[in-house]
MARRO-821628 format. One record per residue (C-alpha): residue number from 0; x, y, z. Coordinates in Angstrom, 1 decimal, always signed. Layout:
# residues N
<vovex NUM,<X,Y,Z>> ...
# end
This chain:
# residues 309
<vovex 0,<+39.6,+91.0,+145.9>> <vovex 1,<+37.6,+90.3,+149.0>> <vovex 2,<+38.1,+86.3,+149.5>> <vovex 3,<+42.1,+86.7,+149.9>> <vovex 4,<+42.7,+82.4,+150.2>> <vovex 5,<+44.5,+81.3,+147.1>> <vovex 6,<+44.9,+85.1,+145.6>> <vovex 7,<+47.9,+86.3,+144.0>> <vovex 8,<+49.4,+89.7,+145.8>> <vovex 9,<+50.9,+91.4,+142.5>> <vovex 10,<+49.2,+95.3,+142.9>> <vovex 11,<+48.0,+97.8,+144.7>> <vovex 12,<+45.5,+98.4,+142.2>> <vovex 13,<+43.9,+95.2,+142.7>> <vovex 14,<+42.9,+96.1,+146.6>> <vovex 15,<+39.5,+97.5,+147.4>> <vovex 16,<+39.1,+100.3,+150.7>> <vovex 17,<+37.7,+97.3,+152.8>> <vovex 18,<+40.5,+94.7,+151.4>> <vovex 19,<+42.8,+97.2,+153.4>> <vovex 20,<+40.9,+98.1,+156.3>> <vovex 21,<+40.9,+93.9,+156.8>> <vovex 22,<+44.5,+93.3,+156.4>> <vovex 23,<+45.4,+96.2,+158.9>> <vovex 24,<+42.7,+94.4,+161.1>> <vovex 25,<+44.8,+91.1,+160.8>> <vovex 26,<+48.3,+92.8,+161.2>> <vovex 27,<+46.7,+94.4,+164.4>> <vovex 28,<+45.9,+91.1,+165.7>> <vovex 29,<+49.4,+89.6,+164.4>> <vovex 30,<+51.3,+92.7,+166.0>> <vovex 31,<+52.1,+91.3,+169.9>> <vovex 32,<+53.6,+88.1,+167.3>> <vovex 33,<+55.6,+90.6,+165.3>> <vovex 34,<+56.9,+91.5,+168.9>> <vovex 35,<+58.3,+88.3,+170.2>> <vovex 36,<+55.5,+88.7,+173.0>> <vovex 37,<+53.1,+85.5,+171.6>> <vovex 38,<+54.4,+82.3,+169.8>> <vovex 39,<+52.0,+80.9,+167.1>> <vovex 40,<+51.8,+77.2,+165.4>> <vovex 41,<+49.2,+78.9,+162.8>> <vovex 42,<+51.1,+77.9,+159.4>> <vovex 43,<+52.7,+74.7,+160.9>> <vovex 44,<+53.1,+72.0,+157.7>> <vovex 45,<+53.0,+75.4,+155.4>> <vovex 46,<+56.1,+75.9,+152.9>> <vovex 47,<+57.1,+79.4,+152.3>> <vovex 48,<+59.2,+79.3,+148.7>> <vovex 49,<+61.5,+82.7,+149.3>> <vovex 50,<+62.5,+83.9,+145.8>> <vovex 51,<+65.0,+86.9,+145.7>> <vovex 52,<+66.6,+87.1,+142.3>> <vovex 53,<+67.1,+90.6,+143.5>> <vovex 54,<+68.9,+91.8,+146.7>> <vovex 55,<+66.5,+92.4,+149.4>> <vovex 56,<+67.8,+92.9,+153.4>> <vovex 57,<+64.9,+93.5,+155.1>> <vovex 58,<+61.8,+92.0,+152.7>> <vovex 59,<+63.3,+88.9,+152.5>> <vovex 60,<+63.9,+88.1,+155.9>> <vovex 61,<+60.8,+90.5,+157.2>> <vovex 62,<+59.0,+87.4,+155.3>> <vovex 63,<+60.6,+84.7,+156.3>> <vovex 64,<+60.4,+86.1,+160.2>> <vovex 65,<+57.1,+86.2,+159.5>> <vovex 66,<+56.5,+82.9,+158.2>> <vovex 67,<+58.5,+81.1,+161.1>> <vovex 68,<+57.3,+83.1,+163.7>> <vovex 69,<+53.9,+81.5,+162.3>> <vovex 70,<+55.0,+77.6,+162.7>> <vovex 71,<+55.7,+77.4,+158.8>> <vovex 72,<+58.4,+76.4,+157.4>> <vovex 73,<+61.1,+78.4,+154.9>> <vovex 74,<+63.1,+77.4,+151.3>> <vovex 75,<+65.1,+80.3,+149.6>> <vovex 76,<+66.7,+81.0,+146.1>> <vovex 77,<+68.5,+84.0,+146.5>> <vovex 78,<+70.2,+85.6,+143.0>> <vovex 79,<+69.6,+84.2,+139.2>> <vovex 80,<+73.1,+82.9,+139.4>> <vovex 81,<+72.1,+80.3,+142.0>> <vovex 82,<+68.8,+79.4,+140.5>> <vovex 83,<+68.0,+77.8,+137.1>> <vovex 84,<+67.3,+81.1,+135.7>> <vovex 85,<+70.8,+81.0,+134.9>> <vovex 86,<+70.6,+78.4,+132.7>> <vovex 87,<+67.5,+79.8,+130.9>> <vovex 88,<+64.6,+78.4,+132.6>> <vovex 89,<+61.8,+80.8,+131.9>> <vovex 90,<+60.2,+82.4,+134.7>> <vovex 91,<+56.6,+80.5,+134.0>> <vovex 92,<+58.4,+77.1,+134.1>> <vovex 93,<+60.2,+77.9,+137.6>> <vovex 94,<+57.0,+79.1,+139.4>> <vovex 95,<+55.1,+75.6,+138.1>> <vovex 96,<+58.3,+73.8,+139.3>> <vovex 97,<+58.3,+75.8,+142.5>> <vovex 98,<+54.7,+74.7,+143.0>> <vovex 99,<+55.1,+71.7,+144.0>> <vovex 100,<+57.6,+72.3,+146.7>> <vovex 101,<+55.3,+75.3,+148.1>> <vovex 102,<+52.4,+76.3,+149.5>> <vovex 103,<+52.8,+79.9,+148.9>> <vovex 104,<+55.6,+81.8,+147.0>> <vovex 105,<+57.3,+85.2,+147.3>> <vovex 106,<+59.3,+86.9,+144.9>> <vovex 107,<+61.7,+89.7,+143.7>> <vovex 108,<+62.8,+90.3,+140.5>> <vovex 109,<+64.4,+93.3,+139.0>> <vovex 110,<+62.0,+93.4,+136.1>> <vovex 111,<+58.5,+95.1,+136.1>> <vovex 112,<+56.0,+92.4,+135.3>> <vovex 113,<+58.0,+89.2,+135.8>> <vovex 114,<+56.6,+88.3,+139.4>> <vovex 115,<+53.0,+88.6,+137.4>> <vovex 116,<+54.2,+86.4,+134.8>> <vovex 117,<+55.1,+83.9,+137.7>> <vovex 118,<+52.0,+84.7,+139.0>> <vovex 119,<+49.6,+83.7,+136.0>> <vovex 120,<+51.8,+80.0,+136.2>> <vovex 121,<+51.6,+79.4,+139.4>> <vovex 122,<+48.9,+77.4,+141.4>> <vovex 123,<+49.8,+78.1,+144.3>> <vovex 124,<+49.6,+82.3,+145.9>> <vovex 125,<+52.4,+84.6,+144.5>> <vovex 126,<+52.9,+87.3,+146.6>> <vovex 127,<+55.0,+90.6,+144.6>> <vovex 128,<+58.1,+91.6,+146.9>> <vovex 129,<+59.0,+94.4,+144.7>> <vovex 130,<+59.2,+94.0,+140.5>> <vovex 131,<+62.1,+96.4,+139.5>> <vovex 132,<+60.6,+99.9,+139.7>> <vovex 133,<+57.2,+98.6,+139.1>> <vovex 134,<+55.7,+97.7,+142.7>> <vovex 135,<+55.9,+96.7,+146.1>> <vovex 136,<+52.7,+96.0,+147.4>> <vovex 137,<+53.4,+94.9,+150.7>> <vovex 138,<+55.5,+97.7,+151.7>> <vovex 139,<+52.8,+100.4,+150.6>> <vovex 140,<+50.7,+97.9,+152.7>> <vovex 141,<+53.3,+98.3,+156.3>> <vovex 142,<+53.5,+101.9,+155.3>> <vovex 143,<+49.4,+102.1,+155.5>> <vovex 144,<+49.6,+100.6,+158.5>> <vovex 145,<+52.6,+102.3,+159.6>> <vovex 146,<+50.6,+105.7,+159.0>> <vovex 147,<+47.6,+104.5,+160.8>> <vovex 148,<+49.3,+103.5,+164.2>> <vovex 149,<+51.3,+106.6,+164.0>> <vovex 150,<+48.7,+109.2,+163.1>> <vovex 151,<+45.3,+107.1,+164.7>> <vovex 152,<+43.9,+107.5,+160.9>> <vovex 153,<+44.6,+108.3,+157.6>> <vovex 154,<+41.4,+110.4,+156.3>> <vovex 155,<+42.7,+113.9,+156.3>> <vovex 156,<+46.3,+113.0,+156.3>> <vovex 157,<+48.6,+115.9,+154.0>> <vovex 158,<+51.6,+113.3,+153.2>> <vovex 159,<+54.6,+114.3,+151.4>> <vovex 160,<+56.6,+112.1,+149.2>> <vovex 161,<+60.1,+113.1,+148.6>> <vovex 162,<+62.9,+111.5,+146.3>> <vovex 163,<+63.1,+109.6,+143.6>> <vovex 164,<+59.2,+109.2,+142.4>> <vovex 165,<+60.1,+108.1,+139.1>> <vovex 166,<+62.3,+104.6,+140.0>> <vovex 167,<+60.7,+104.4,+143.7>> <vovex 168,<+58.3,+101.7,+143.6>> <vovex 169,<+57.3,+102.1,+147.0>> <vovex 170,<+55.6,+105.0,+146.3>> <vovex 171,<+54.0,+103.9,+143.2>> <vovex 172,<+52.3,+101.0,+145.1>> <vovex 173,<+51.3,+103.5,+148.5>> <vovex 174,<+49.9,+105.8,+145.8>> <vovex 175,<+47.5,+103.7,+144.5>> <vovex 176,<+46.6,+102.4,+148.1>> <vovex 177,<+46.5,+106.2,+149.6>> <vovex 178,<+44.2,+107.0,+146.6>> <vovex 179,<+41.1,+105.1,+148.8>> <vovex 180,<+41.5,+107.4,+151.5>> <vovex 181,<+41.1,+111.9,+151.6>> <vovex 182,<+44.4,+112.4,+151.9>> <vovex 183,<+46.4,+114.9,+150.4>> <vovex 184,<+50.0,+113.6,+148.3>> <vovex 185,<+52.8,+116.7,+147.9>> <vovex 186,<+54.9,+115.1,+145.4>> <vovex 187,<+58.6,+116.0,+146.0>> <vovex 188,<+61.2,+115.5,+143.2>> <vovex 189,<+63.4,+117.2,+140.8>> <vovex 190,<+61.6,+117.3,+137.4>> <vovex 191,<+63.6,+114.2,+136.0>> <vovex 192,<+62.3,+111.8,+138.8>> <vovex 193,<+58.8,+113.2,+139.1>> <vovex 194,<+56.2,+110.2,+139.3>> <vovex 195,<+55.0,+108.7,+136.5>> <vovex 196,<+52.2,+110.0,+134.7>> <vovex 197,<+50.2,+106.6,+135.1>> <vovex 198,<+50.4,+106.9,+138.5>> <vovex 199,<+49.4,+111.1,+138.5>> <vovex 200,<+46.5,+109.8,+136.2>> <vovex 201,<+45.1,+107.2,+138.5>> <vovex 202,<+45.1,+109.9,+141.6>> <vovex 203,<+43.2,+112.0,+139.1>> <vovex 204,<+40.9,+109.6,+138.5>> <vovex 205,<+40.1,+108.8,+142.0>> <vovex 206,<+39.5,+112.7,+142.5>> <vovex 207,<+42.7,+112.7,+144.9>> <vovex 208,<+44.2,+116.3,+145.6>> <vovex 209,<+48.2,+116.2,+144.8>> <vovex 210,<+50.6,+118.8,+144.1>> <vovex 211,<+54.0,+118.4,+142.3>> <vovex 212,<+57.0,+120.1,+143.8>> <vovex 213,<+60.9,+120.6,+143.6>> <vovex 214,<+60.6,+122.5,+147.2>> <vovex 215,<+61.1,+120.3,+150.2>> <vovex 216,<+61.2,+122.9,+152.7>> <vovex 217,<+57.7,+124.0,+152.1>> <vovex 218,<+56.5,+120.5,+151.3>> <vovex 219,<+57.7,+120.1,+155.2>> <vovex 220,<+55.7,+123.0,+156.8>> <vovex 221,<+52.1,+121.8,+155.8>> <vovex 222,<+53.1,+117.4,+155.8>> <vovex 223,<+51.8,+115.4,+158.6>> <vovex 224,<+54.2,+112.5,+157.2>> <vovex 225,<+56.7,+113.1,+155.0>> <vovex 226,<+58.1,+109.8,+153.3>> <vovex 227,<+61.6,+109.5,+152.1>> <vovex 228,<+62.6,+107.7,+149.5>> <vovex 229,<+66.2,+107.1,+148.6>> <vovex 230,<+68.1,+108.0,+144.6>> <vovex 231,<+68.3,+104.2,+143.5>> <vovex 232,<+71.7,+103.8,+141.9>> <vovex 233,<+70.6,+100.3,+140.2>> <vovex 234,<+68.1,+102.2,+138.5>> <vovex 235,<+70.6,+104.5,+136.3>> <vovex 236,<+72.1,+103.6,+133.5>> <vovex 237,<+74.5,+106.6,+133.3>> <vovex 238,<+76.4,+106.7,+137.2>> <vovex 239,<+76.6,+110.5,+136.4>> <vovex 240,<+72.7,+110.8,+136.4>> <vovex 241,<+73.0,+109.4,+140.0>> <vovex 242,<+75.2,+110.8,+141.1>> <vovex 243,<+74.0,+114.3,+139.9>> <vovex 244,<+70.6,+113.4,+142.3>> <vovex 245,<+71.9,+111.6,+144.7>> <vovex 246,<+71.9,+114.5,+147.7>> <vovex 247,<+69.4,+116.5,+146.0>> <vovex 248,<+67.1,+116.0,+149.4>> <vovex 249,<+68.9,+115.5,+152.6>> <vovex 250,<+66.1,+115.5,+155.5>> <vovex 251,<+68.0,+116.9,+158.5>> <vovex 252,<+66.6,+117.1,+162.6>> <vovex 253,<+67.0,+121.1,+161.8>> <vovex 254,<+65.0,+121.3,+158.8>> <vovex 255,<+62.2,+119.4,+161.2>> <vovex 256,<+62.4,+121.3,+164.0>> <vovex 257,<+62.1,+124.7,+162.3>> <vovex 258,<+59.4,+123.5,+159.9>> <vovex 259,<+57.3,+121.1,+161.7>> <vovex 260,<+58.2,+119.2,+164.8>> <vovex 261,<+55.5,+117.1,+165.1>> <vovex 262,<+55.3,+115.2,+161.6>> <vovex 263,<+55.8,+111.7,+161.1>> <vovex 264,<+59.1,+110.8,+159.2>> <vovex 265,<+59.3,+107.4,+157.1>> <vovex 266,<+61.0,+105.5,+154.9>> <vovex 267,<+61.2,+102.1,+152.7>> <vovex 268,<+65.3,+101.7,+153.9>> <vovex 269,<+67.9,+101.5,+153.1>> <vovex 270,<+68.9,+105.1,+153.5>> <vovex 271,<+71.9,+106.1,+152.0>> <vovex 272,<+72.4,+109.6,+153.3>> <vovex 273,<+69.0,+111.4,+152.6>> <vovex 274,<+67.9,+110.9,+156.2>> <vovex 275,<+70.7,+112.3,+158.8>> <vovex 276,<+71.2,+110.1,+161.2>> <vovex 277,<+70.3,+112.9,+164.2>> <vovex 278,<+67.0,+112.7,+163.0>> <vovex 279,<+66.7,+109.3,+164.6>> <vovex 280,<+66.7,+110.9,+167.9>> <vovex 281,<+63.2,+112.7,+166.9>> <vovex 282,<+59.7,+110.7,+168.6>> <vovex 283,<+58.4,+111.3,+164.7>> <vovex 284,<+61.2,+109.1,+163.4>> <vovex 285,<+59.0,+105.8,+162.0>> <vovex 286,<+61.1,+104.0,+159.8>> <vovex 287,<+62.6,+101.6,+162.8>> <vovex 288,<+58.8,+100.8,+163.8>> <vovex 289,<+58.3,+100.2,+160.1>> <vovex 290,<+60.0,+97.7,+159.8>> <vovex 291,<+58.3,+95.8,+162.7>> <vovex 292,<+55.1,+96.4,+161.1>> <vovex 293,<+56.1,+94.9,+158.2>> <vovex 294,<+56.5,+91.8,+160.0>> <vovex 295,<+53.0,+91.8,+161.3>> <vovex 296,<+51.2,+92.9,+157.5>> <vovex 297,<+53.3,+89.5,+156.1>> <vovex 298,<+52.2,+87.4,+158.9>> <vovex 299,<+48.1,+88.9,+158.0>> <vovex 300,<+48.7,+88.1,+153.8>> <vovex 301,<+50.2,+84.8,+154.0>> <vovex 302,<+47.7,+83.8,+156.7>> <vovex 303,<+44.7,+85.6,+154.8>> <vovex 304,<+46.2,+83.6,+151.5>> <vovex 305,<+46.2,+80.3,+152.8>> <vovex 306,<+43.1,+80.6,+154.4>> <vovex 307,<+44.2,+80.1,+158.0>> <vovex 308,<+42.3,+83.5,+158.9>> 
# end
């Protein structure tokens, strides 16, 4: 990628070692923003088109924070049902309407693909929020970041992912992006929601060391991070599927303690009982500061893709 101004965010795949080593060098510098502790006018007279045909809590408004807290300015479609997608407007034809309202577009969409196809419309930057259980590039890119302020660097770095690797897009994305870096992926999940093979093929291809694993408890004892991911109930078509996986990892402060009190805990959120809520307590709990990061990495790709940095 390299020159970031006018570039479409869609994958992981598409980001170089030293594309990510710049945007965590922007999200530094955005960070005391992120905080409240500096006020910026950076993307004054910039329009940020917020498109969440999908529920989103903390992307959505993790954007828009970021955008405002920048000086730009916010319009939002939230759900199909409010949008003209519901009266079968194709996807292509509502990013080239969208256009010309915005200088920069984020989306969600509950179907793998469809922020591409938006994407290849659009002449403006399209920026993937999370595609169904295909990606979510900026979240693997606040986890990255996430890791490095927690840990000082990732080279090195044993990370466990646990959950639902089949469905979990988040891990699908921070695969690909971990794959640039010597670290070490334990992939935890029961057999029907182990990662895709596309995914375990790419890591093989990049010569990245991974192991694939039902056993959580020994995953814990040799992770520096361990990354929680929750069973996603949208992504079942039969409810008794979820709910036969729904508890199948519950991540409790005991199961740290005795294993390995000093590793890093993380998550995407929303939890939905994997993570017990005394782990919170623990000084390895991330997933609060996570979400503050995430602030700061928006803030770095809309300013890198509108050319203000």
């Amino acid at each position: 990628m390299t020159d970031f101004k006018g570039a479409d965010i869609l994958s992981t795949k598409s980001f170089s070692k030293s594309d990510i080593e710049k945007i965590v060098e922007v999200a530094d510098e955005f960070l005391p923003y992120a905080k409240k502790e500096k006020s910026s006018e950076l993307l004054k007279g910039q329009v940020l088109a917020s498109l969440f045909y999908e529920p989103s809590t903390r992307t959505r408004l993790s954007f828009e924070t970021a955008m405002e807290r920048l000086g730009g300015n916010v319009i939002t479609v939230t759900g199909t049902e409010s949008s003209s997608l519901a009266k079968g407007e194709t996807l292509s034809d509502t990013a080239r309407v969208i256009e010309n309202f915005a200088d920069v577009m984020v989306v969600r969409h509950n179907k793998p693909g469809s922020v591409d196809e938006m994407g290849r419309a659009a002449n403006v930057p399209v920026i993937n929020a999370g595609d169904g259980e295909g990606e979510h590039p900026t979240q693997a890119l606040l986890d990255i970041f996430t890791m490095i302020k927690e840990r000082g660097e990732l080279e090195g770095l044993t990370v466990a992912m646990v959950g639902d690797l089949k469905y979990g897009r988040t891990v699908h994305s921070l695969s690909y992006l971990l794959a640039h870096f010597g670290v070490k992926l334990i992939l935890v999940s029961p057999d029907q929601l182990k990662m895709p093979g596309e995914v375990t093929d790419y890591l093989k291809e990049k010569g990245i060391e991974f192991e694939e694993t039902e056993d959580m408890e020994e995953a814990l004892k040799h992770a520096e991070v361990c990354y929680m991911t929750r069973v996603q109930k949208e992504r079942f078509d039969d409810p008794a599927e979820y709910e036969k996986f729904k508890n199948f990892y519950v991540l409790t402060k005991e199961g740290i303690e005795k294993h390995n009190a000093k590793m890093t805990i993380m998550h995407p959120l929303p939890r939905v009982g994997e993570i017990s809520l005394n782990v919170d307590d623990l000084p390895g709990a991330a997933y609060f500061r996570q979400v503050q990061n995430g602030v700061a990495v928006r803030m770095a790709l809309l300013a890198l893709v509108l050319g203000k940095v």
